[in-house]
C-alpha positions as CSV (number, residue, x, y, z in Angstrom):
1,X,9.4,100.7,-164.1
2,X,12.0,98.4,-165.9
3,X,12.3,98.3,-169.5
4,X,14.2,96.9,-171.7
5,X,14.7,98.2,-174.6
6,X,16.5,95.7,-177.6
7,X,15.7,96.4,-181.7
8,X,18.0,94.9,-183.7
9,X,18.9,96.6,-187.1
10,X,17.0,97.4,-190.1
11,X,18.4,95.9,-193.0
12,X,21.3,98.5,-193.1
13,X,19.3,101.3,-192.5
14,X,19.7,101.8,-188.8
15,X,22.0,99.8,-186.6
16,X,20.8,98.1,-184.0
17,X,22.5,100.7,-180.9
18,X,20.9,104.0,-183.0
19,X,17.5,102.1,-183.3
20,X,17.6,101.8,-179.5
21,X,18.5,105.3,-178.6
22,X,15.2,106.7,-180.3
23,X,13.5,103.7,-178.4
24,X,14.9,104.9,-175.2
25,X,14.0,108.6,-176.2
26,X,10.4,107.9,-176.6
27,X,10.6,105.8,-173.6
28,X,11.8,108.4,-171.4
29,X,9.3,111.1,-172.5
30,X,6.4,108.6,-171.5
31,X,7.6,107.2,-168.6
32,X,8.6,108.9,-165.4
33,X,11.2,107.6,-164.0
34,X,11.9,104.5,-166.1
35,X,14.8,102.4,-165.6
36,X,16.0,102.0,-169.1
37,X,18.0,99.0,-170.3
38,X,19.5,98.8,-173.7
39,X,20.6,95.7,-175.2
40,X,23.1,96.0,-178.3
41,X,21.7,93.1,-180.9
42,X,23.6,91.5,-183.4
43,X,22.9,88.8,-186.4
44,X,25.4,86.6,-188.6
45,X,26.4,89.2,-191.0
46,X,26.5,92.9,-189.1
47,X,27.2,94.2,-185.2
48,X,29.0,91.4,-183.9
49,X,31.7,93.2,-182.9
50,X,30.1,96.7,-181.9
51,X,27.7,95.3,-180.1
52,X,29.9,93.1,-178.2
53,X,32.0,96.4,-176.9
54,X,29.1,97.9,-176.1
55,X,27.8,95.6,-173.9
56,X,31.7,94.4,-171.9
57,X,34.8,96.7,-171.6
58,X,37.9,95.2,-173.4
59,X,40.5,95.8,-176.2
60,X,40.0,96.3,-180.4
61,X,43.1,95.5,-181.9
62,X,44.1,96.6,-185.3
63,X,46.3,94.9,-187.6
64,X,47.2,94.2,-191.1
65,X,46.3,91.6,-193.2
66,X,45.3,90.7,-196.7
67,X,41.4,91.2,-198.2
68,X,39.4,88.9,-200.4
69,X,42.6,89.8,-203.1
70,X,45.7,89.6,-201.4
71,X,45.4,93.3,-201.2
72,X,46.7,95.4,-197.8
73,X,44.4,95.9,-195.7
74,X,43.3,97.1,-191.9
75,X,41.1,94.9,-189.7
76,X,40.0,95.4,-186.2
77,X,39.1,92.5,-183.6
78,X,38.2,92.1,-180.4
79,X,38.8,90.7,-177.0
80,X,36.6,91.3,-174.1
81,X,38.0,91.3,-170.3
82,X,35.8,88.1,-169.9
83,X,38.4,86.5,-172.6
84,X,35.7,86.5,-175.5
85,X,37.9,87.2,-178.8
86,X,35.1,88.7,-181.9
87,X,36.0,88.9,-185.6
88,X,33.6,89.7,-187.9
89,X,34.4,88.6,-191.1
90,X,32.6,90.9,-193.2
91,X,34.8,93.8,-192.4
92,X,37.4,92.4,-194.3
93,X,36.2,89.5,-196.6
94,X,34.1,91.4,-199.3
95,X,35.6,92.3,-202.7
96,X,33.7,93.4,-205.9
97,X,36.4,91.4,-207.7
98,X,35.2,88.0,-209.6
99,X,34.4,85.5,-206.7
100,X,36.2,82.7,-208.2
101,X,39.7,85.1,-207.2
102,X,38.7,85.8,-203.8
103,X,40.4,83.8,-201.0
104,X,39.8,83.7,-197.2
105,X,43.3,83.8,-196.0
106,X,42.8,87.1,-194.6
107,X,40.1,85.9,-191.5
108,X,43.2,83.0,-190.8
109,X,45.3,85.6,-190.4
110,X,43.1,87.4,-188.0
111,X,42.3,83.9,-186.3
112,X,46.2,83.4,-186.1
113,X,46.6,87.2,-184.7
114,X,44.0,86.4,-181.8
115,X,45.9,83.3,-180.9
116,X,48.7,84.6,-180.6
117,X,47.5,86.7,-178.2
118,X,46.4,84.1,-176.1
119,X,42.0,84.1,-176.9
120,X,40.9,80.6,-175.9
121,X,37.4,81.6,-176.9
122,X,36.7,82.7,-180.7
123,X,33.4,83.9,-182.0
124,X,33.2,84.9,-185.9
125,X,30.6,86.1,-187.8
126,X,31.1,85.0,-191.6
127,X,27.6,86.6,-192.7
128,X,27.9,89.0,-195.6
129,X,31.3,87.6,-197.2
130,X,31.7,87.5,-200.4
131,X,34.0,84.8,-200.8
132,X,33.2,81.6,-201.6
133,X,36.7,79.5,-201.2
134,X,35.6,76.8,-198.3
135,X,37.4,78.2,-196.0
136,X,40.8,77.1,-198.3
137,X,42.5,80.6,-197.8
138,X,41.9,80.6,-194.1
139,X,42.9,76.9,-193.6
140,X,46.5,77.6,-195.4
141,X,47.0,81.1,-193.0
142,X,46.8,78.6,-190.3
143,X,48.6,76.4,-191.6
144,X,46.8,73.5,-193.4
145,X,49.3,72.9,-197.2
146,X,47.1,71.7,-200.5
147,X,48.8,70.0,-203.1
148,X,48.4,69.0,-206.9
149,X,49.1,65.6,-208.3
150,X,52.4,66.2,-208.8
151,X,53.2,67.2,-205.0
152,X,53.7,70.3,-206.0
153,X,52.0,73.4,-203.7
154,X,49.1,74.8,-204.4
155,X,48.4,78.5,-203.3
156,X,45.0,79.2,-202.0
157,X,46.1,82.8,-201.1
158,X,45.5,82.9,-205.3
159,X,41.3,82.3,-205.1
160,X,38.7,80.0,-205.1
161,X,39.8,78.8,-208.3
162,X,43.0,77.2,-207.2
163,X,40.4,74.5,-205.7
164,X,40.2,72.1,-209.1
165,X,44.4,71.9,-209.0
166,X,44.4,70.2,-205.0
167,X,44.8,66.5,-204.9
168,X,45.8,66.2,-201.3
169,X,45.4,68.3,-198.2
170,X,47.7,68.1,-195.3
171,X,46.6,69.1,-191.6
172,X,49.7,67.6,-190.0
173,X,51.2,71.4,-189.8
174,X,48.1,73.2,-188.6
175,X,48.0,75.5,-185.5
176,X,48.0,72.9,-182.5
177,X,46.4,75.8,-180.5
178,X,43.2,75.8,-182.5
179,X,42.1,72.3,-180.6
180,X,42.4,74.4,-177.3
181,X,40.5,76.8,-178.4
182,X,36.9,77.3,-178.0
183,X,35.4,78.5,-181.5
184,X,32.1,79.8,-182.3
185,X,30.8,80.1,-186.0
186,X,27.9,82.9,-185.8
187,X,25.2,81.8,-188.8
188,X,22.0,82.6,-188.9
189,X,21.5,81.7,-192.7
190,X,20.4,78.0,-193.7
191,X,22.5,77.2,-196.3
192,X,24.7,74.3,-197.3
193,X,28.5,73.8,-198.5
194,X,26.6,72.4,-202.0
195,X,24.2,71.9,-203.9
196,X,20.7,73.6,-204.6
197,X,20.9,75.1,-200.7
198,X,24.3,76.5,-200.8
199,X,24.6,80.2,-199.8
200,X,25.9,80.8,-203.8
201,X,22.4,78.7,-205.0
202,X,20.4,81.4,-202.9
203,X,22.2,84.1,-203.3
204,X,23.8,84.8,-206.9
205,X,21.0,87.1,-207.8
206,X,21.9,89.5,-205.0
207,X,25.1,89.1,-205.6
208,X,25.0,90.1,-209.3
209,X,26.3,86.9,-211.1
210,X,24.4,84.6,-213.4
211,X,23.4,81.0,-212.5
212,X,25.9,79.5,-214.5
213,X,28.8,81.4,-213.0
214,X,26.9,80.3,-209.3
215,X,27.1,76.6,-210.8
216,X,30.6,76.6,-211.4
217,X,31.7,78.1,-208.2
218,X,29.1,75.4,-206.5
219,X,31.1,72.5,-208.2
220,X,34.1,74.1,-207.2
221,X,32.9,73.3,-203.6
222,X,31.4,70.2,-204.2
223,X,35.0,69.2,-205.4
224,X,36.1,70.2,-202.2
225,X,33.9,69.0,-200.3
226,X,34.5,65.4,-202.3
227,X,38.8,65.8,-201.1
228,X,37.9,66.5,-197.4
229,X,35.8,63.1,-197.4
230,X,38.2,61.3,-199.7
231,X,41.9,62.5,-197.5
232,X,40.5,63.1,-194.3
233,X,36.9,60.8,-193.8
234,X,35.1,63.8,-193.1
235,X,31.7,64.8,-194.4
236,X,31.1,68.7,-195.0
237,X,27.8,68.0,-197.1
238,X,25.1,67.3,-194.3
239,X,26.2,69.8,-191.4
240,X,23.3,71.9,-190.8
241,X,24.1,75.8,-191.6
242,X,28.0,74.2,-193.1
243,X,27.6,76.5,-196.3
244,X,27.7,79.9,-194.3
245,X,31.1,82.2,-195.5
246,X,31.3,80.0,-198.4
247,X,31.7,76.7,-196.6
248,X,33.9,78.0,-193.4
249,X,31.4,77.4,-191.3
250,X,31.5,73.8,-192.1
251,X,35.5,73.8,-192.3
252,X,35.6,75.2,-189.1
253,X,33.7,73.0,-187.5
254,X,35.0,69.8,-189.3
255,X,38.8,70.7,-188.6
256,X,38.8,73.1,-185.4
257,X,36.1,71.9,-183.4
258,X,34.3,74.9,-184.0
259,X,30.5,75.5,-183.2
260,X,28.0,76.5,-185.6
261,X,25.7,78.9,-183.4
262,X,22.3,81.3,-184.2
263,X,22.9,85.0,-183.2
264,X,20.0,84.4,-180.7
265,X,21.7,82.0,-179.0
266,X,25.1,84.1,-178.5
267,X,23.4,86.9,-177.6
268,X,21.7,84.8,-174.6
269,X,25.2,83.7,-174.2
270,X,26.8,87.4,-173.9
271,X,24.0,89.6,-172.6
272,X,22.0,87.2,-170.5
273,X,18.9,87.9,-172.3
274,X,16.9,85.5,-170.3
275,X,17.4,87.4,-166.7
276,X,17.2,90.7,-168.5
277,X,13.8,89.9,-169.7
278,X,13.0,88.2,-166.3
279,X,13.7,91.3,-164.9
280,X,12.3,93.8,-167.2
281,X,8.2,95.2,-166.6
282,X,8.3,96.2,-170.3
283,X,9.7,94.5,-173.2
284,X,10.2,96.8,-176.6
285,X,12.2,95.0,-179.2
286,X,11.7,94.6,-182.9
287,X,13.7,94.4,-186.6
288,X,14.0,95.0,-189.9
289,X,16.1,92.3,-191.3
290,X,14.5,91.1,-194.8
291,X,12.9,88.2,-195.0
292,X,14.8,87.6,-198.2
293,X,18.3,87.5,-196.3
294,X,17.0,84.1,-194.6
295,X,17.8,84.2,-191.2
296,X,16.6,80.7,-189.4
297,X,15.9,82.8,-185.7
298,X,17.2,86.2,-184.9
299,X,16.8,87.4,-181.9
300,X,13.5,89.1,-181.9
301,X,11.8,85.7,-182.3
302,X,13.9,84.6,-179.1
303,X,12.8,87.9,-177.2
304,X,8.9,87.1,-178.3
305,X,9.1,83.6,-176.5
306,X,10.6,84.7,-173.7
307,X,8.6,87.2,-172.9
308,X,5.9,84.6,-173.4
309,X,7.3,82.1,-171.5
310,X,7.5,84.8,-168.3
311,X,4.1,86.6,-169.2
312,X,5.6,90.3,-169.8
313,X,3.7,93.2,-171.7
314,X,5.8,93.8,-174.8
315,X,5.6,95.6,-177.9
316,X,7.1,94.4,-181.0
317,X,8.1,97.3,-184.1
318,X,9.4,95.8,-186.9
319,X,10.1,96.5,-190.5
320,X,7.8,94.5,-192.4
321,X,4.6,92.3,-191.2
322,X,6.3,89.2,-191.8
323,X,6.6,87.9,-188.3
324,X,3.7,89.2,-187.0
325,X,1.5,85.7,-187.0
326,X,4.4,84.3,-185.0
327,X,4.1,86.8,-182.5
328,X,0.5,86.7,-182.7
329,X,1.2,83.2,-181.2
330,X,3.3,84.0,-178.8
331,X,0.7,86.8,-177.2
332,X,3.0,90.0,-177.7
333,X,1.1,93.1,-176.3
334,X,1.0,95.1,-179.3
335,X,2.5,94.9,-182.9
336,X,3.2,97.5,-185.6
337,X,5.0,97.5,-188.5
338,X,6.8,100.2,-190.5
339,X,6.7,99.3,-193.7
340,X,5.1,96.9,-196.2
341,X,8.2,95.8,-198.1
342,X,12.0,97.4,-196.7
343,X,12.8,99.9,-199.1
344,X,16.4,99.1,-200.6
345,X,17.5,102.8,-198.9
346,X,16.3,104.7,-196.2
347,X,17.4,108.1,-194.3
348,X,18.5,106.6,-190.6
349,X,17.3,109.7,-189.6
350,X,13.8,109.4,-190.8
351,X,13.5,106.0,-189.9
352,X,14.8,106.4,-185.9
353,X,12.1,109.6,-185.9
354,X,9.4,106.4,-187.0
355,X,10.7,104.3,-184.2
356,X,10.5,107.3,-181.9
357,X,6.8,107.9,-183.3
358,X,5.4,104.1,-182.6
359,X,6.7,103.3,-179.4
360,X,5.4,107.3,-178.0
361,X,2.1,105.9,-179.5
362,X,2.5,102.5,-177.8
363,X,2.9,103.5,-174.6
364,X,0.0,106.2,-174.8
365,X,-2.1,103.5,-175.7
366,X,-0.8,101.0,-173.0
367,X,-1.2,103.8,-170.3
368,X,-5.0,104.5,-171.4
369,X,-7.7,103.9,-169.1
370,X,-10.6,102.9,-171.3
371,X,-13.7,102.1,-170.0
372,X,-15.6,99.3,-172.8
């Protein structure tokens, strides 16, 4: 028997590779001789890159560049022997230092790195940043210049602050290799560059500022947002999922070519998850992400239909109930959850001997020969 075997992670608890090991345990003490396949997941803010290299051989490069405050700091990237380059931007991008000084020039200078190393093929996560700049800081590492009224330079490596001071932006100097390049935005938020659906709208509470501060910061973008469409006739206020990483995602795509993509949709891309579940005999998958982190479709909803779509006994174990109708619709085997809201903290531990737990009880059941 085939199974596949692909949990993504619970809200920080467990990652998504640890969560599938104690799958694959239980799995193996139920099932003689099953052929076990593990798929690494990933969503827009965590396990882009690990579960890339877990999945393809290739090279992590380290090198230095600058975080959220101009301060030294180590990043790691990735580039796979297929040619895929992976940053995830969270590594490197969070700060605990007032939003309105934090600047994204530290993911150009990872972009810039990756170029230079000749990766045609980009895909960044920007989930879980804490900067909220529009992309300013990464634009001027690649070589986009801002200036004030009096032509003088202004210094987006200085925060998102810096914003109110540019009159003018100049592309004319930016990487020419970036419109060669094939770029990928990972998002799985809905959120726009401003206004009542911008990432800082939804998330300030999280994020432990008060509204007002969230306001300013959200005019600061708006602003922005208002010089891209006045210098450069480009739009960043409708694109659909724009406001992810503080507005790169919409920068990105407005100025690089870049495309905005769900984590389903690049995992399909990477691990092929449509022949993988044509192939499996046994589908367990599942998730903790909270609801509250509004993600459009991760890739447990993407698993249900397909398994659907190619009639395939599957058990779902996920965090909470919230998904459970859904899957209810989409005629997935058996369902349990493991919790009735996710706990803020959680031993790993305890929670991969709960995994374990469920899916030995799952397959008992599904291996049961009950006469009604």
């Amino acid at each position: 028997m085939k199974v596949l075997v692909a949990m993504d992670e619970f809200s920080g608890i467990i990652s998504s590779y640890d969560a599938n090991r104690f799958i694959e345990e239980a799995v193996a003490s139920q099932v003689k001789d099953a052929d076990i396949v593990q798929v690494p997941l990933f969503n827009g803010r965590h396990e882009l890159l690990n579960a890339v290299f877990l999945w393809h051989s290739g090279t992590q490069y380290r090198m230095n560049i600058h975080n959220p405050n101009m301060e030294p700091i180590e990043a790691v990237y990735g580039r796979t022997d297929k040619g895929l380059g992976v940053i995830e931007a969270e590594q490197f991008l969070v700060s605990d230092e007032p939003i309105p000084t934090q600047t994204s020039y530290g993911l150009g200078e990872v972009i810039g790195h990756a170029l230079d190393k000749g990766v045609r093929h980009l895909a960044i996560s920007v989930g879980g940043t804490s900067v909220f700049d529009g992309g300013a800081g990464m634009l001027q590492a690649l070589g986009v210049r801002f200036y004030d009224d009096e032509g003088r330079s202004v210094d987006m490596r200085e925060g998102a602050e810096k914003i109110k001071y540019i009159r003018r932006i100049d592309v004319s100097q930016m990487r020419d290799d970036l419109q060669t390049c094939q770029l990928q935005i990972l998002s799985d938020f809905d959120c726009n560059v401003y206004g009542k659906n911008s990432e800082i709208m939804q998330r300030y509470e999280e994020m432990g500022i008060s509204r007002d501060t969230a306001v300013e910061i959200d005019n600061l973008l708006w602003y922005f947002s208002e010089l891209f469409k006045n210098n450069l006739h480009i739009a960043l206020g409708p694109v659909e999922r724009g406001g992810a990483g503080g507005g790169i995602a919409a920068v990105a795509q407005a100025l690089m070519n870049a495309e905005i993509i769900t984590s389903h949709a690049l995992v399909d891309q990477i691990m092929g998850l449509d022949t993988l579940i044509q192939q499996a005999d046994l589908i367990i998958f599942g998730e903790g992400i909270n609801e509250k982190d509004q993600q459009i479709e991760t890739s447990s909803l993407r698993i249900a239909e397909l398994a659907n779509q190619y009639h395939k006994v599957s058990i779902a174990i996920c965090g909470t109930s919230d998904k459970f109708n859904y899957f209810e619709n989409m005629q997935v085997t058996g369902m349990f959850n493991t919790f009735t809201e996710m706990p803020k903290a959680y031993p790993d531990f305890k929670m991969g001997i709960q995994l374990r737990q469920y899916t030995t009880q799952a397959l008992k059941l599904l291996q049961a020969q009950i006469k009604m």
